[in-house]
PLY file of the C-alpha trace (Angstrom):
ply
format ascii 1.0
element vertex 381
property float x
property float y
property float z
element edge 380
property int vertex1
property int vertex2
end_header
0.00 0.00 0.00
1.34 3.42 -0.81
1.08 6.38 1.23
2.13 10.10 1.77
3.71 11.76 4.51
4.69 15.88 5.39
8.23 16.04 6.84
10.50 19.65 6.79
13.16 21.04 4.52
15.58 22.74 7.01
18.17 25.30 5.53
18.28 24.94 2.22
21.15 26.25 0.56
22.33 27.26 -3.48
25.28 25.39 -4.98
28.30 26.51 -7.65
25.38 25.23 -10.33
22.23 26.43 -8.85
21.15 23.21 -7.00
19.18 24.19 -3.64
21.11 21.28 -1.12
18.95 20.98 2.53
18.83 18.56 5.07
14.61 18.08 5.48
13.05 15.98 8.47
11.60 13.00 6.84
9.66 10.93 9.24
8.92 11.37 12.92
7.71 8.71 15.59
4.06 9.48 16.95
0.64 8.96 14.82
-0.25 9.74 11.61
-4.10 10.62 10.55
-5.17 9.22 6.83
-8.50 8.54 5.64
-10.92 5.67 5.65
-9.91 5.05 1.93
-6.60 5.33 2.24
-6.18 2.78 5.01
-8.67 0.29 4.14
-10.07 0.66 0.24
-12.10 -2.07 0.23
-13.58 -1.95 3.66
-12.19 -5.00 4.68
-12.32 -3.54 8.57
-14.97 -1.92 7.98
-12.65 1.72 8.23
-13.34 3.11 4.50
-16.13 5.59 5.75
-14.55 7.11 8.10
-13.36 10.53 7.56
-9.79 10.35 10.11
-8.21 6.76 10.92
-5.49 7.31 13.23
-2.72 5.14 12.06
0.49 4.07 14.27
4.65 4.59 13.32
6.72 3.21 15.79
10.10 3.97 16.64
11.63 0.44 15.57
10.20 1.17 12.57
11.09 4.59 11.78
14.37 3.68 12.90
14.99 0.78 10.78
18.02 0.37 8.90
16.55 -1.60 6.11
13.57 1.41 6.09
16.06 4.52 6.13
18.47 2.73 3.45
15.18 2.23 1.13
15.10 6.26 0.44
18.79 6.95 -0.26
19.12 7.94 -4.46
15.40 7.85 -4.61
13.82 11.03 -6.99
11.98 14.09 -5.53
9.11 15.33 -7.05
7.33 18.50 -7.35
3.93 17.49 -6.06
2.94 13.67 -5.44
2.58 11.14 -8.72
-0.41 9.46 -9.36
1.81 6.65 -9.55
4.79 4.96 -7.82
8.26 6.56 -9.70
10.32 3.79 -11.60
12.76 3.50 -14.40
10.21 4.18 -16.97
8.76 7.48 -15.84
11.58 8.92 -13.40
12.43 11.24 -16.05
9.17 12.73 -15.89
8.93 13.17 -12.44
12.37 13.26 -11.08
12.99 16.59 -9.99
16.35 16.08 -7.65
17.45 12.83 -5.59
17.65 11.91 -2.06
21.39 11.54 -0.76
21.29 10.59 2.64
19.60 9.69 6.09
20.18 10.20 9.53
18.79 10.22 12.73
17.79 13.01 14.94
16.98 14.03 18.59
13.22 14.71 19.01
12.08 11.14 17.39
13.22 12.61 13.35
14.23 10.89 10.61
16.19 13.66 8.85
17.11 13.25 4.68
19.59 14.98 2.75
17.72 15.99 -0.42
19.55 17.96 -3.46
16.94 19.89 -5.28
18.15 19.96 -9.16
15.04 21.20 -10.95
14.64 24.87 -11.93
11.17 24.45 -11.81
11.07 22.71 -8.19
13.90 25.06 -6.97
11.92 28.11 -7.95
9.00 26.49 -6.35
10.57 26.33 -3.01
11.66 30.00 -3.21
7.98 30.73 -3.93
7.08 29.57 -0.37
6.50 26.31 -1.67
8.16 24.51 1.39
6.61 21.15 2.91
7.36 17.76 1.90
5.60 14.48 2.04
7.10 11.23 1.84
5.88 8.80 -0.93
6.50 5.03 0.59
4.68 1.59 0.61
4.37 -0.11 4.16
2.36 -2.99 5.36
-0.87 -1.83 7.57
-1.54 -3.91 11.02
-4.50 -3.97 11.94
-4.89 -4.10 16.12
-5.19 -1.98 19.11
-2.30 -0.24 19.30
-0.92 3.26 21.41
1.33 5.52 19.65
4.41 7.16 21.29
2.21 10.03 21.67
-0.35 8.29 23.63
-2.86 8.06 21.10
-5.06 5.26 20.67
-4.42 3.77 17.18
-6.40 0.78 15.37
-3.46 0.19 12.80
0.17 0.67 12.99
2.89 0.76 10.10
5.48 -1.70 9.07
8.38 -2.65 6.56
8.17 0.98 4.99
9.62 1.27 1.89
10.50 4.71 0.35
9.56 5.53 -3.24
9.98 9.53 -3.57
9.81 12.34 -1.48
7.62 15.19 -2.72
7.33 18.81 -2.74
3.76 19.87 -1.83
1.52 22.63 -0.40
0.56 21.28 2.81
2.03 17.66 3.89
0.72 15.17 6.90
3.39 15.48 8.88
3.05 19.11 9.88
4.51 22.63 9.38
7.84 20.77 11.36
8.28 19.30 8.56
9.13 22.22 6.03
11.43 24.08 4.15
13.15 26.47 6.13
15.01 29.79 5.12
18.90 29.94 5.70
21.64 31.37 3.49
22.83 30.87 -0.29
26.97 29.21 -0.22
29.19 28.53 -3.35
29.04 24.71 -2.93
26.84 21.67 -1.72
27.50 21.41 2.22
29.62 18.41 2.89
27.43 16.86 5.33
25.35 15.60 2.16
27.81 13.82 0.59
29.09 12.24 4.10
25.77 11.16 4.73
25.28 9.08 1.55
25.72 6.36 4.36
22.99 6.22 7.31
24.34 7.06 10.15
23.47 4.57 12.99
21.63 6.76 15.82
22.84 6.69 19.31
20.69 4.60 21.66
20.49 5.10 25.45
18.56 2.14 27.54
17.57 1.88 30.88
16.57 -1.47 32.00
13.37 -1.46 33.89
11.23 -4.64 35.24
13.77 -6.09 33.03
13.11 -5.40 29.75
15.33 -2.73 28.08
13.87 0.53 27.04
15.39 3.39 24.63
15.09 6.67 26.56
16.71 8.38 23.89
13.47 10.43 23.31
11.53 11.79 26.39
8.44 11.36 25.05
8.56 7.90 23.73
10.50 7.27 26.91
7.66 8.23 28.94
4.99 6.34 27.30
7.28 3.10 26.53
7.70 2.60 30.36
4.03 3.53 31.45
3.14 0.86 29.09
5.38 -1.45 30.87
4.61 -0.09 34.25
1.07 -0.95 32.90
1.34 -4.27 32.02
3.08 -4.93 35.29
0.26 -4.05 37.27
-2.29 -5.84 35.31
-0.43 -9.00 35.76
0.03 -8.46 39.20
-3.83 -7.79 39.61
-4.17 -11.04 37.47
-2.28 -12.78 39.62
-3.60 -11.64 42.68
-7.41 -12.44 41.56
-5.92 -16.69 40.40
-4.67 -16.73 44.11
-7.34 -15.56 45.57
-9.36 -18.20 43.73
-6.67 -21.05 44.16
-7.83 -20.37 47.99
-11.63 -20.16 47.39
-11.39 -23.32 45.66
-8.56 -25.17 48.80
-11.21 -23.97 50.90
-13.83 -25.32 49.41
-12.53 -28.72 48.20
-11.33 -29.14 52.35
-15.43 -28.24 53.15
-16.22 -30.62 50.79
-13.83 -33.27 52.35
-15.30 -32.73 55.63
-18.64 -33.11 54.46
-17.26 -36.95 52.48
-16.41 -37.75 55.61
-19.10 -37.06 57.31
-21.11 -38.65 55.53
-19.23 -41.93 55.26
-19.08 -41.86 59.61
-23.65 -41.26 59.20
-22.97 -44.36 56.99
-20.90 -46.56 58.85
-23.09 -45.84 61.92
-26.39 -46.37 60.12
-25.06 -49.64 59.01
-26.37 -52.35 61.60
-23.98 -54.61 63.59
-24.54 -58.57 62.98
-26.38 -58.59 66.75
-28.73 -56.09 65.75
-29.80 -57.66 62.64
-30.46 -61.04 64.97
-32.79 -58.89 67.00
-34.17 -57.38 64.57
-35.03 -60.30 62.22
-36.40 -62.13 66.00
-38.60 -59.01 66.65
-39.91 -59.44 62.97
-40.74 -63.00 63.50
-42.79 -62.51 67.17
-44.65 -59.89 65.40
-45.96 -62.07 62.30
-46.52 -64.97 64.75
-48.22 -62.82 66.95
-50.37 -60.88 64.30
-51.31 -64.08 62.78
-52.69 -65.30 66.43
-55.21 -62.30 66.07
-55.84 -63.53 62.54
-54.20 -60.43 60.74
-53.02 -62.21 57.00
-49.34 -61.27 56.79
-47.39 -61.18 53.53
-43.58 -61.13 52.35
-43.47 -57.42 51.97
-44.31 -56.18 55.61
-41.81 -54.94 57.42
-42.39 -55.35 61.76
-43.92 -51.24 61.49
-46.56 -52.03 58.85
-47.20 -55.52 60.38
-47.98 -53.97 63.64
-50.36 -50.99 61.90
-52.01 -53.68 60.20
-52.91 -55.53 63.49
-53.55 -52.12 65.65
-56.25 -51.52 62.48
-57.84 -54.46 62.30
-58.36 -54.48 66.28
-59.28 -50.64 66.89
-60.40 -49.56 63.51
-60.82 -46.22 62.75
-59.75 -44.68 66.30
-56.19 -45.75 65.46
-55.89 -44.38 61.68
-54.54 -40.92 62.80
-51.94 -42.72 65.71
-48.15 -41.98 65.44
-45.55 -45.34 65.04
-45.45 -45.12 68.71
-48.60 -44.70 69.68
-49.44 -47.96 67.63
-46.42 -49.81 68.91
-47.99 -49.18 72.63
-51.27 -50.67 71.00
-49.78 -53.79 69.66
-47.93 -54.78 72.49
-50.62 -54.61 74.43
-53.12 -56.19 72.13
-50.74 -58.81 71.53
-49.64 -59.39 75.07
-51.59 -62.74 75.69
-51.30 -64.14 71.83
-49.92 -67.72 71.74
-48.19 -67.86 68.30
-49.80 -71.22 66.23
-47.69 -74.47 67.49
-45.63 -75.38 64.39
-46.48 -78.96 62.98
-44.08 -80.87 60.86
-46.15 -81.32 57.65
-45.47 -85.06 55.73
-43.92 -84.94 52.77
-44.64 -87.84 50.07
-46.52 -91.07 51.86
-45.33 -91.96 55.04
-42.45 -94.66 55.96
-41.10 -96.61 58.82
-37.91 -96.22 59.13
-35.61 -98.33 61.31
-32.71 -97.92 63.39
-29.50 -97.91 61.07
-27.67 -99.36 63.71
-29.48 -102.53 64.43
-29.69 -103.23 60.60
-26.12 -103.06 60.12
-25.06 -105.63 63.00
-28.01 -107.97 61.68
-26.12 -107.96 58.56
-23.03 -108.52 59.94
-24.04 -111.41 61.89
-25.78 -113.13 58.73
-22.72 -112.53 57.17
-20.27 -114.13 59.64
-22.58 -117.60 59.64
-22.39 -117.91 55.66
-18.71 -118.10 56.51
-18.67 -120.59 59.08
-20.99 -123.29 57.15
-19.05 -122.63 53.46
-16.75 -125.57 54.09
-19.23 -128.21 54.60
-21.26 -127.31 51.32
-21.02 -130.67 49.04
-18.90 -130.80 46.40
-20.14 -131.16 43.04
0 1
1 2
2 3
3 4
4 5
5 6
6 7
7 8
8 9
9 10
10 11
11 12
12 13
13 14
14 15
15 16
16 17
17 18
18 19
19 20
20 21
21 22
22 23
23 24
24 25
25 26
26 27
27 28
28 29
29 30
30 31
31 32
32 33
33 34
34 35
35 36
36 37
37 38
38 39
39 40
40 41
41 42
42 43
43 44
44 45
45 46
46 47
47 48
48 49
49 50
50 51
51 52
52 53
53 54
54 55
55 56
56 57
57 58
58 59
59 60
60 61
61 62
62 63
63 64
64 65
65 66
66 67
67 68
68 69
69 70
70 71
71 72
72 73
73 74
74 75
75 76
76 77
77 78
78 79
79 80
80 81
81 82
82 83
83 84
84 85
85 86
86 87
87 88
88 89
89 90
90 91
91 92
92 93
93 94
94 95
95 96
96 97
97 98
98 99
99 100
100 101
101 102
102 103
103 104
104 105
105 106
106 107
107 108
108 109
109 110
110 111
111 112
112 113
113 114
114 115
115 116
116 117
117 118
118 119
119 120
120 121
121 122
122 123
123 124
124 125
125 126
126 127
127 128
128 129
129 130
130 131
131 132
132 133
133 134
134 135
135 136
136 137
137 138
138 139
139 140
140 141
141 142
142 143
143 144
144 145
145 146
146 147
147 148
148 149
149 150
150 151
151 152
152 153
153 154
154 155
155 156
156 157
157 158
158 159
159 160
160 161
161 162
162 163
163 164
164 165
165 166
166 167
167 168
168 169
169 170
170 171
171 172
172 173
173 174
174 175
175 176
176 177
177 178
178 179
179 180
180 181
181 182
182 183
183 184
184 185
185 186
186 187
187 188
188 189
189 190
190 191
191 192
192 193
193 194
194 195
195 196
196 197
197 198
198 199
199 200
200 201
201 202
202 203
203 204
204 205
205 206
206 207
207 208
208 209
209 210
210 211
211 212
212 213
213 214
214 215
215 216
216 217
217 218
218 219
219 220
220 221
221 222
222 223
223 224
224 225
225 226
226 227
227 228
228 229
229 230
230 231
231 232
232 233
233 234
234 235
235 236
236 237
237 238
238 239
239 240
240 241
241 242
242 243
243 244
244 245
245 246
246 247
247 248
248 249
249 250
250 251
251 252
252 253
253 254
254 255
255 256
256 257
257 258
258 259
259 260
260 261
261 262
262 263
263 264
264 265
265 266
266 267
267 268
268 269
269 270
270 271
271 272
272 273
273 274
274 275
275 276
276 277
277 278
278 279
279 280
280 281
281 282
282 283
283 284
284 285
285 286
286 287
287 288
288 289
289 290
290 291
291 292
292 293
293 294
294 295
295 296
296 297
297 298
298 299
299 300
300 301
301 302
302 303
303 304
304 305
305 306
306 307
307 308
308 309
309 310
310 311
311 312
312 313
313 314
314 315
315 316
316 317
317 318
318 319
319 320
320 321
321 322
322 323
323 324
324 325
325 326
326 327
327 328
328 329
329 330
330 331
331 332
332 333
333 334
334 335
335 336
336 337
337 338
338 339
339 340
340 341
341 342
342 343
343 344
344 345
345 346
346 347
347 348
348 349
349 350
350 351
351 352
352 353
353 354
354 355
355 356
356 357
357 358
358 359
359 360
360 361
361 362
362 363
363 364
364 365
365 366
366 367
367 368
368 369
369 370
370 371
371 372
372 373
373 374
374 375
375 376
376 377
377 378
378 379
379 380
């Protein structure tokens, strides 16, 4: 995507052959405001209406070596192409050439430009003294805060230069202009040293160890409150997963106490061998005592409903609205002379005599003992 920056021609100065020589500030770290159709044409973000979308330039990008270097021998033009410069139009458009970069104080990325167009050089003496950058970037689209503090929903990247242009009013602002300063013989030799970026000098300070370039106040200032920032919404973050690592300790140990409660209710609900003796005795004296009073008794009673049947039967209605122990009382006492039915051996089959199993046997023996004695004296045949 190609866009269009203002930047400032600073002291421009006249040559031995008329060429106006200036060192110009050429980009600058901070926000940059474009419209919806130049950030996002076909509305893929849904931006393309908008009349101002802030867009962010960060220092590591202004800054880049790859980024200055792209600009150096690169045409300037007297007013903005419609189209990108190349080999097959430069001499149409070409109106002087870029011959340097280097870095500034303040957050500038200053070029040395050599103006060698009558036209454009008259131009500039006419007042006509901002310049805008011509370069293709990549857009990135996010939530992003300039160095400037602005809130940004794009920020700039790989920026590639293309021309740098001459215009009436540029987007960088009247810092970035053409200034007035004195005519000399020859080209100043700063332009011809700085055909070479110059590599900027970088102070850090290290703080909650990450390193930060203080070199600019300003971008200084907002790079560490960003960090500062950060720092304390992770420490909130963390301080809202420990306080619910101990809401959930403390509730897994209530919920342990309540396991074992529960298993201890169990263990003591659970009746010992003795009391299931009793209690399968007490069921039996109640069915053989119901039955005396000729209540009918099946499998499914339990000794409670046994005993409600028999209180019923014997009081009738005066006992329907009676509590368990209220007919308890009344069963023991209706029961309290009931003989249970004498249990009979019922026959099974038709009756047999059997004998005693020991007197058989010896019979047998004895009848076997003669057989023995007599054998010898059986006649031969």
């Amino acid at each position: 995507m190609l866009f269009e920056d203002r930047l400032t021609l600073d002291a421009p100065r006249r040559t031995q052959d008329g060429y106006l020589a200036v060192r110009a500030k050429a980009a600058r770290v901070g926000h940059y405001e474009y419209t919806g159709r130049d950030v996002d044409p076909e509305n893929k973000h849904g931006f393309r209406d908008q009349a101002i979308v802030k867009v962010a330039r960060e220092a590591d990008q202004v800054f880049d070596k790859a980024s200055a270097h792209s600009f150096i021998g690169k045409p300037i033009t007297n007013d903005h192409p419609s189209v990108p410069v190349t080999s097959a139009n430069w001499k149409d458009h070409a109106s002087g050439t870029i011959m340097g970069a280097k870095w500034e104080e303040g957050g500038y990325l200053s070029f040395d430009l050599m103006l060698t167009d009558a036209g454009a050089i008259s131009a500039v003496e006419g007042g006509k003294r901002e310049l805008s950058n011509g370069y293709s970037c990549d857009l990135v689209r996010g939530d992003f805060v300039s160095a400037d503090g602005t809130a940004c929903p794009f920020k700039q990247t790989n920026i590639r230069g293309n021309h740098v242009a001459l215009v009436d009013r540029g987007r960088a602002g009247p810092e970035c202009a053409i200034r007035d300063a004195a005519v000399c013989a020859s080209a100043p030799p700063q332009i011809f040293d700085s055909l070479t970026t110059q590599e900027k000098p970088v102070k850090t300070m290290l703080i909650d160890g990450l390193t930060v370039d203080i070199s600019n106040a300003d971008t200084a200032q907002a790079t560490i409150a960003t960090i500062l920032a950060a720092r304390d919404a992770a420490n909130t973050k963390a301080a809202g997963l420990e306080t619910q690592v101990s809401t959930l300790t403390a509730e897994g140990a209530t919920k342990d106490a309540k396991i074992t409660t529960l298993e201890q209710q169990v263990a003591d609900a659970k009746p010992t061998p003795q009391q299931l003796r009793d209690a399968g005795k007490a069921l039996i004296i109640a069915v053989d005592k119901a039955k005396a009073l000729g209540v009918t008794v099946s499998d499914e009673m339990d000794e409670a409903a046994i005993m409600k049947a028999t209180v019923d039967k014997q009081m009738g209605d005066a006992a329907k609205d009676w509590t368990a122990d209220q007919i308890a009382a009344s069963f023991a006492v209706l029961t309290k002379d009931a003989k249970p039915a004498q249990q009979q051996v019922q026959p099974i089959g038709t009756p047999r005599t059997i004998g005693d199993a020991a007197t058989a046997v010896s019979a047998a023996r004895t009848a076997w003992l003669a057989d023995k004695q007599g054998a010898y004296r059986a006649t031969a045949n």
